[in-house]
Short mmCIF file of the C-alpha atoms (twelve columns), coordinates in Angstrom:
data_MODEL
# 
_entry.id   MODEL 
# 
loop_
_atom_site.group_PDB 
_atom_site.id 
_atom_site.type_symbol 
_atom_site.label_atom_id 
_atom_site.label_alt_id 
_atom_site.label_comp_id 
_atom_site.label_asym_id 
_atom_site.label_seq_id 
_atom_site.Cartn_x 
_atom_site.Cartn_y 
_atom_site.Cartn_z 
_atom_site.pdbx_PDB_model_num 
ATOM 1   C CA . UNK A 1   120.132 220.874 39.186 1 
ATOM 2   C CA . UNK A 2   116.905 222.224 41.052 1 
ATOM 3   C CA . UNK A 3   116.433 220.992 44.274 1 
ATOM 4   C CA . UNK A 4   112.825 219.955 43.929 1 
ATOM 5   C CA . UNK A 5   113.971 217.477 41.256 1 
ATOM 6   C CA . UNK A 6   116.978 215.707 43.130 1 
ATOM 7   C CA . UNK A 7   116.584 216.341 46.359 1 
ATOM 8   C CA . UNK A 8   114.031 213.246 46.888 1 
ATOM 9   C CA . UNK A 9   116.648 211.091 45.545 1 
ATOM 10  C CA . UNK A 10  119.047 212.366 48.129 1 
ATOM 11  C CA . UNK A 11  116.697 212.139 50.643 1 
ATOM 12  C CA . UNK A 12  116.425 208.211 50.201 1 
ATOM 13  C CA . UNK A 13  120.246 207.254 49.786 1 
ATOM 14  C CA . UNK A 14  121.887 209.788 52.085 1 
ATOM 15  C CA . UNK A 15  121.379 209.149 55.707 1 
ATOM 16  C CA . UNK A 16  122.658 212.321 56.372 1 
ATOM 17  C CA . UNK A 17  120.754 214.456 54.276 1 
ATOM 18  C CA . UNK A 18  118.138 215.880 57.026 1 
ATOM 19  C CA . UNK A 19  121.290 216.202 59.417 1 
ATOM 20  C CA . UNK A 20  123.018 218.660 57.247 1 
ATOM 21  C CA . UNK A 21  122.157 222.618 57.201 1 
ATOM 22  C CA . UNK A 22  120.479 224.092 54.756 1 
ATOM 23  C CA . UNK A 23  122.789 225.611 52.917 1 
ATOM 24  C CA . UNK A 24  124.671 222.560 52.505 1 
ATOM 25  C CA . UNK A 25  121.845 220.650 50.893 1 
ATOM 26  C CA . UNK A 26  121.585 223.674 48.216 1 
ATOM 27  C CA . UNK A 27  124.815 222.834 47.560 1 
ATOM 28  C CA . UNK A 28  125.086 219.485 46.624 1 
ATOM 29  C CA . UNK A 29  122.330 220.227 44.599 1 
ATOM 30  C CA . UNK A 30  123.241 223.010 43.110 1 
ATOM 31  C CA . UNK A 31  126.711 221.243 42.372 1 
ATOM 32  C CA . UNK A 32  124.348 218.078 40.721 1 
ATOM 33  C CA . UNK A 33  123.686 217.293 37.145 1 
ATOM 34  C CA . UNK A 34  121.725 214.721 35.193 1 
ATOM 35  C CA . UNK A 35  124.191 212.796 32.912 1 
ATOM 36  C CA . UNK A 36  123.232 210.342 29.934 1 
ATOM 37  C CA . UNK A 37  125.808 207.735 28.744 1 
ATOM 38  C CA . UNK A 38  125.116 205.878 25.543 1 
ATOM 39  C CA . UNK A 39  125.930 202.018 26.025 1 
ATOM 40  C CA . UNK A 40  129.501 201.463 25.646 1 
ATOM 41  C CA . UNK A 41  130.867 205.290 26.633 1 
ATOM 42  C CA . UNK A 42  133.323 206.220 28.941 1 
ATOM 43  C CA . UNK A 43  131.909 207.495 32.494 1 
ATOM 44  C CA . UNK A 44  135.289 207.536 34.697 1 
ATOM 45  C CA . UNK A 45  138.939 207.489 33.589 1 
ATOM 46  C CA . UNK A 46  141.373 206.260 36.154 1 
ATOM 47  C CA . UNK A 47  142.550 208.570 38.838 1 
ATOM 48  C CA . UNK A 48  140.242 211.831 37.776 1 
ATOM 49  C CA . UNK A 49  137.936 212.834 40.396 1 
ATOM 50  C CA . UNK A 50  134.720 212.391 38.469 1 
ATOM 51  C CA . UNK A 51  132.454 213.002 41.385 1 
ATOM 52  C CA . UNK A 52  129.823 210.999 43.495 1 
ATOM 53  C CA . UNK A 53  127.699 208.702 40.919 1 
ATOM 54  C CA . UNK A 54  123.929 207.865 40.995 1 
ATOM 55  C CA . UNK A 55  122.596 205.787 38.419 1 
ATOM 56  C CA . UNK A 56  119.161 206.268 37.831 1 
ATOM 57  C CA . UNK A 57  118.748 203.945 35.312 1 
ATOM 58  C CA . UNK A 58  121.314 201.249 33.173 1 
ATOM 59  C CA . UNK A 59  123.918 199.837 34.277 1 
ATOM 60  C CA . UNK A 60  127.646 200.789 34.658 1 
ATOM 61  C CA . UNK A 61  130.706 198.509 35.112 1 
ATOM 62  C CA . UNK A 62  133.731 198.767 37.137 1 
ATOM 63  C CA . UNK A 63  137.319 197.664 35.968 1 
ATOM 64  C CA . UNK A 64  141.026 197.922 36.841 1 
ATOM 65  C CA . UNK A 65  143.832 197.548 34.349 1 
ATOM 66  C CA . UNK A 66  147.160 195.184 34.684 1 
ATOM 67  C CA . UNK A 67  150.612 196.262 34.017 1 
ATOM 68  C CA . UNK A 68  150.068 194.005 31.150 1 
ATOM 69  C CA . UNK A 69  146.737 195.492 29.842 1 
ATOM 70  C CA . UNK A 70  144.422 193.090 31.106 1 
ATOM 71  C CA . UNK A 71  141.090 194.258 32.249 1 
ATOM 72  C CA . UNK A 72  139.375 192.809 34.968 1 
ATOM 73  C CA . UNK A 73  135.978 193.931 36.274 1 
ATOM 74  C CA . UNK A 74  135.366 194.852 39.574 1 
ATOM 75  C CA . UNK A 75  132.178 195.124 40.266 1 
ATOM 76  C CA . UNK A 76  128.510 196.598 38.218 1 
ATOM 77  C CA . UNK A 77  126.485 199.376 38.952 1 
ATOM 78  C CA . UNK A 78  122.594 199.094 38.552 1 
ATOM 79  C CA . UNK A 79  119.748 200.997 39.003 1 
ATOM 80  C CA . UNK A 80  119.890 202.632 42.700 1 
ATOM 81  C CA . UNK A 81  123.299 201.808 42.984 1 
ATOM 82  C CA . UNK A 82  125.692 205.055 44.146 1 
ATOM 83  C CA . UNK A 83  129.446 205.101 43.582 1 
ATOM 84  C CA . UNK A 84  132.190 206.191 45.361 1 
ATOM 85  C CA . UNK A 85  135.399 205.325 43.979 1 
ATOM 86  C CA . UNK A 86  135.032 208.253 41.252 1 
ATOM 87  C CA . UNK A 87  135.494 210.514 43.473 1 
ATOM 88  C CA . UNK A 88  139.310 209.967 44.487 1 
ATOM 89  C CA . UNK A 89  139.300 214.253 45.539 1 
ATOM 90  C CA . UNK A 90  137.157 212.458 48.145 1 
ATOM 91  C CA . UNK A 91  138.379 209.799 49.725 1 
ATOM 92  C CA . UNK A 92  142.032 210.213 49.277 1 
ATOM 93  C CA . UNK A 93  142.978 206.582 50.161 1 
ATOM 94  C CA . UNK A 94  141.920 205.483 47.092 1 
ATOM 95  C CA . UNK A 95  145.128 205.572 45.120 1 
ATOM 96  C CA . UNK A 96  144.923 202.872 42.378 1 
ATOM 97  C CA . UNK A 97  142.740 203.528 38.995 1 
ATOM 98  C CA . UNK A 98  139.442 202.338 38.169 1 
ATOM 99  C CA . UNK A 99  138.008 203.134 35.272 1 
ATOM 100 C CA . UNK A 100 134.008 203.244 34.683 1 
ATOM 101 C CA . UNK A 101 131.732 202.577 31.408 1 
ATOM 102 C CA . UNK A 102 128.104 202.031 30.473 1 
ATOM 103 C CA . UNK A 103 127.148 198.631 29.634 1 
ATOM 104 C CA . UNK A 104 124.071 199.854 28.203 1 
ATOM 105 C CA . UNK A 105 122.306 203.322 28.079 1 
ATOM 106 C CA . UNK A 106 122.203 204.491 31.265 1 
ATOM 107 C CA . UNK A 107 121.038 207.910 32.966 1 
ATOM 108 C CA . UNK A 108 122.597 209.009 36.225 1 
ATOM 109 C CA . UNK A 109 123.094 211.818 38.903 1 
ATOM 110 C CA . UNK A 110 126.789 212.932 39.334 1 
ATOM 111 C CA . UNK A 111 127.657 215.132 42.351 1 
ATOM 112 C CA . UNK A 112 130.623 217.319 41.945 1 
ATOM 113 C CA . UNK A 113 133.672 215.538 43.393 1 
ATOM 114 C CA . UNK A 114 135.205 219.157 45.103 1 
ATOM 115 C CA . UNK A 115 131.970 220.127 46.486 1 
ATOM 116 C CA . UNK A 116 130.869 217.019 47.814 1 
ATOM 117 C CA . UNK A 117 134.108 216.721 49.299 1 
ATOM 118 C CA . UNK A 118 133.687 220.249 50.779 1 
ATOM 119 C CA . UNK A 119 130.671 219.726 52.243 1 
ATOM 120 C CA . UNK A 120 131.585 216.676 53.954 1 
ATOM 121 C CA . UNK A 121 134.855 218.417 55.551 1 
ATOM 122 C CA . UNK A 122 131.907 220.064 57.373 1 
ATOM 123 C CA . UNK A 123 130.007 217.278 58.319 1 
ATOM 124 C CA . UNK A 124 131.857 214.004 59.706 1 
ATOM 125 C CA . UNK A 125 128.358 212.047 58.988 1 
ATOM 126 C CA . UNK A 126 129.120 212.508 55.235 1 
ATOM 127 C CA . UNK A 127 132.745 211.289 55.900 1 
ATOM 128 C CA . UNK A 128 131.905 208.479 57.541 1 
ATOM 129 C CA . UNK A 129 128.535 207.284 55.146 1 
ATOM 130 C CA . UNK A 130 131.730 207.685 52.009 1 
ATOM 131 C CA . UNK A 131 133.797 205.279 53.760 1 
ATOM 132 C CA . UNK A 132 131.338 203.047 54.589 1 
ATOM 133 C CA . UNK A 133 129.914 202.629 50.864 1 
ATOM 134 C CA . UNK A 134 133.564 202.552 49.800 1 
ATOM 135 C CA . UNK A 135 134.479 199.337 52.307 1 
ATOM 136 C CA . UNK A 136 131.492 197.912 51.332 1 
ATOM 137 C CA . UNK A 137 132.478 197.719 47.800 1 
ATOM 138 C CA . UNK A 138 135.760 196.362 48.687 1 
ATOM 139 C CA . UNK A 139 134.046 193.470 49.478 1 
ATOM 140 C CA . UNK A 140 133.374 192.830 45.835 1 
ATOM 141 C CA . UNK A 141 136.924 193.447 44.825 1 
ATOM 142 C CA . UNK A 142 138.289 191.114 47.300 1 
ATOM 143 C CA . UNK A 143 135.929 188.474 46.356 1 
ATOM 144 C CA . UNK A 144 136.996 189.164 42.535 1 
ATOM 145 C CA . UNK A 145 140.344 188.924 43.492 1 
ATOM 146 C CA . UNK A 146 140.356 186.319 45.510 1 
ATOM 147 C CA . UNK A 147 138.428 184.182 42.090 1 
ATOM 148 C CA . UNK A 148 141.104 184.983 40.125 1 
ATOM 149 C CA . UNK A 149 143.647 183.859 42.521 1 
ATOM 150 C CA . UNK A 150 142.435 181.203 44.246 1 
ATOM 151 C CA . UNK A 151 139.651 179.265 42.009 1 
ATOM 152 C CA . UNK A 152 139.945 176.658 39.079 1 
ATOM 153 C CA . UNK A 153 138.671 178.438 35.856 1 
ATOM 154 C CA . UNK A 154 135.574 176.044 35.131 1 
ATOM 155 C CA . UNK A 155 134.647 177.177 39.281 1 
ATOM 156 C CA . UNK A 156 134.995 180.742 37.902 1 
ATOM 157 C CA . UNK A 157 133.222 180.508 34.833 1 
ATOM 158 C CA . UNK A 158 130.357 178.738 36.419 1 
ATOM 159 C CA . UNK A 159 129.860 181.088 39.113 1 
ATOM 160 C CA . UNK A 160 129.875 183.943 36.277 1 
ATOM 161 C CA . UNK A 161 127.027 182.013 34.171 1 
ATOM 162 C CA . UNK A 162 124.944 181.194 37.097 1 
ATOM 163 C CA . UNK A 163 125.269 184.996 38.479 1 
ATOM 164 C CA . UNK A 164 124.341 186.434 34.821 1 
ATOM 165 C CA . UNK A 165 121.235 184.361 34.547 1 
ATOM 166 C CA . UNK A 166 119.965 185.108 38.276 1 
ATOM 167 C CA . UNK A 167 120.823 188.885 37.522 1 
ATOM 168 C CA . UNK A 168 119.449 188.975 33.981 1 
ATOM 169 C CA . UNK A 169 116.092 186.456 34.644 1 
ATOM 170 C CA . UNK A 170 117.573 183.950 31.891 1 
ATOM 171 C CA . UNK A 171 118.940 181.121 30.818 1 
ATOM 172 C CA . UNK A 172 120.863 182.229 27.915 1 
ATOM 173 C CA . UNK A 173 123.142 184.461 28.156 1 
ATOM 174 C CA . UNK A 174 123.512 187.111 25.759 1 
ATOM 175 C CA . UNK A 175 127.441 187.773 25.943 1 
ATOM 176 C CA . UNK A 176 130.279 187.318 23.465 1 
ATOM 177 C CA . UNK A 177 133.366 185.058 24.626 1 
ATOM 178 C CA . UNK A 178 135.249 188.127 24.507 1 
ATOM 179 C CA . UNK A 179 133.278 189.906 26.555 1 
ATOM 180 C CA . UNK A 180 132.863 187.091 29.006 1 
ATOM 181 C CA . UNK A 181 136.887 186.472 29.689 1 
ATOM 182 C CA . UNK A 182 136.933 190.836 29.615 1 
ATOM 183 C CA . UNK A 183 134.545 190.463 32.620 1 
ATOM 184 C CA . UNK A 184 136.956 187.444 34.137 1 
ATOM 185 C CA . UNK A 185 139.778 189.105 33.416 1 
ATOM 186 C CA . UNK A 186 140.492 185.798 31.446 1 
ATOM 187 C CA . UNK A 187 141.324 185.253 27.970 1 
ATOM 188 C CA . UNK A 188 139.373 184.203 24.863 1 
ATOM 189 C CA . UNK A 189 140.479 181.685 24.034 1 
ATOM 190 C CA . UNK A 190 140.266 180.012 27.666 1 
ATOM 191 C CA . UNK A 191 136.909 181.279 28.180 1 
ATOM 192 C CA . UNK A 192 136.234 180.060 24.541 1 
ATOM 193 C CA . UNK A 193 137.561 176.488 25.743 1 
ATOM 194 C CA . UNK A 194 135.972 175.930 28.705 1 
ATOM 195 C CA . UNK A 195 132.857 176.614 27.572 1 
ATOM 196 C CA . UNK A 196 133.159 174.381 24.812 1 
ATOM 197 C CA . UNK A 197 133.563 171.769 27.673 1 
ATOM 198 C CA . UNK A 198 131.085 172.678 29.249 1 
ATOM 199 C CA . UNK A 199 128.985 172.097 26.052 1 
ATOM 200 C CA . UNK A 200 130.385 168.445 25.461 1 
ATOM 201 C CA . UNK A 201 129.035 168.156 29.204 1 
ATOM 202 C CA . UNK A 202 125.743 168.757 27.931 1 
ATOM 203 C CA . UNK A 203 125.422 171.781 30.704 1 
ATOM 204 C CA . UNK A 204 125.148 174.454 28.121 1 
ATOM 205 C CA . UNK A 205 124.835 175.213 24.453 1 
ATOM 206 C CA . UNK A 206 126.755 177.434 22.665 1 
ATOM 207 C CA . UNK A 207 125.202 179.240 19.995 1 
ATOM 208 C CA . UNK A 208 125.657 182.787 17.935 1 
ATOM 209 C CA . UNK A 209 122.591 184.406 20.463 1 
ATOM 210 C CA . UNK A 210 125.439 183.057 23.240 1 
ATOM 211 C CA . UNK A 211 125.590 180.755 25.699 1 
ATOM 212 C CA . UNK A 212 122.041 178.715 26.705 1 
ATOM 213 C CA . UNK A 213 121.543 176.938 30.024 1 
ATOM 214 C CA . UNK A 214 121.042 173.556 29.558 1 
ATOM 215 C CA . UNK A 215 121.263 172.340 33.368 1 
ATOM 216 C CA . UNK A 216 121.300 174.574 36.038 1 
ATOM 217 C CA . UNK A 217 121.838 171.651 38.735 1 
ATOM 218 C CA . UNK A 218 125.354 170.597 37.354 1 
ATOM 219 C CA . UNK A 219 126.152 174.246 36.885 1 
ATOM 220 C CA . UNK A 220 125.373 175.014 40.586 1 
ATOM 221 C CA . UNK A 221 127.407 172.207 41.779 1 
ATOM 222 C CA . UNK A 222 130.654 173.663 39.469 1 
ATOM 223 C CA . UNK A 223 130.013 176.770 41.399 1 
ATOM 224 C CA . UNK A 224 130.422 175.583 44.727 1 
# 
C-alpha cells in the first residue's frame, strides 16, 4: 500500500512507529494491503500465518474448535481493534488454532506476517508491543474459558444478552439460537431452553426478529 494512505493509521496504534528507521516503516507499508471480507467469509484458518490484522471497519470474530467440533468464540474484533494471533510466523508461542471470520462486511489492513515478523527481529519495541496485545487478549480467553467451566448456563446466557445489548445499543437482540449457543460454545437446544425460561420469567420475549429485553434489572442480577 502507499505510505501516505496507511501510515497515519500506523502512526496511532503502533507505539513504535516513530522509533523505527525509515526503511523499516517503508516496509511494513509496502508489505500492507487493504482487504474486504463480505459478512460471513473466512479471514484466518487455524495455524496459517495470516499476518497482523487491522480492521477498519466491521467486525470480525474469534473461535477455537474442540476435538469434538464444537466452536466456541473467543473473543470479537471491532472497528480499531488490531489482531495478533494471525500471525503465528510471529509470535511462535502461539501453538493452538484459531480461526477468524467476518460477522458482517468488514474492511481491514493486513500486514504481512514474514515481514512484520522481520522487522520486529530488528526492533525489540515491536517484539515486546506483539506480546503485549497478545496477553492482553488472553484475558478474554481466560474469562471465556473460565464461563464455560465454571458458571451455571442461565449466569452465562445472561451475561451474553446483557453484553450484546450494551455492545449493539438494544434491547432486542437480533441473533438466531444457533448462533447464540455457536457464540457460547453451547448447544441449541440448551440455549433454545433456557431462553424459553427466561421468557416464562417474563425477562425476555422470544420472537422470529430474536430475543427482546423485557427487564434489564432481573437480567443484571442473573449476570452477577
Amino acid at each position: 500500500m502507499e505510505r501516505a494512505i496507511v501510515e497515519p493509521v500506523y502512526k496511532e496504534i503502533f507505539p513504535f512507529w516513530n522509533e523505527i528507521a525509515e526503511a523499516d516503516r517503508d516496509y511494513i507499508c509496502q508489505n500492507s494491503v487493504s482487504v474486504t471480507y463480505e459478512k460471513g467469509a473466512g479471514v484466518h484458518d487455524g495455524n496459517e500465518c495470516s499476518g497482523v490484522i487491522f480492521v477498519c471497519s466491521g467486525s470480525l470474530r474469534l473461535s477455537m474448535l474442540s476435538d469434538e467440533g464444537k466452536e466456541i468464540t473467543l473473543y470479537r474484533l471491532h472497528k480499531g481493534d488490531m489482531c495478533m494471533l494471525s500471525a503465528s510466523c510471529v509470535l511462535k508461542s502461539i501453538t493452538f488454532d484459531v480461526f477468524i471470520n467476518a460477522e458482517e462486511d468488514s474492511q481491514c489492513y493486513v500486514i504481512s506476517g514474514p515481514a512484520y515478523a522481520a522487522v520486529s527481529e530488528r526492533n525489540p519495541s515491536i517484539k515486546i508491543f506483539s506480546l503485549e496485545a497478545a496477553v492482553s487478549r488472553f484475558s478474554d480467553v481466560m474469562w471465556v474459558m473460565q464461563q464455560i467451566l465454571f458458571m451455571s448456563m442461565d449466569k452465562r446466557l445472561a451475561i451474553f444478552l446483557a453484553d450484546e445489548s450494551a455492545r449493539t445499543g438494544s434491547d432486542t437482540i437480533a441473533l438466531t439460537h444457533e448462533q447464540i449457543a455457536r457464540y457460547m460454545g453451547s448447544a441449541r437446544e440448551v440455549v433454545s431452553r433456557m431462553l424459553k425460561y427466561f421468557a416464562n420469567e417474563g425477562i425476555v420475549e422470544v420472537s422470529r426478529k430474536g430475543i427482546h429485553i423485557l427487564d434489564k434489572k432481573r437480567l443484571r442480577k442473573l449476570a452477577l
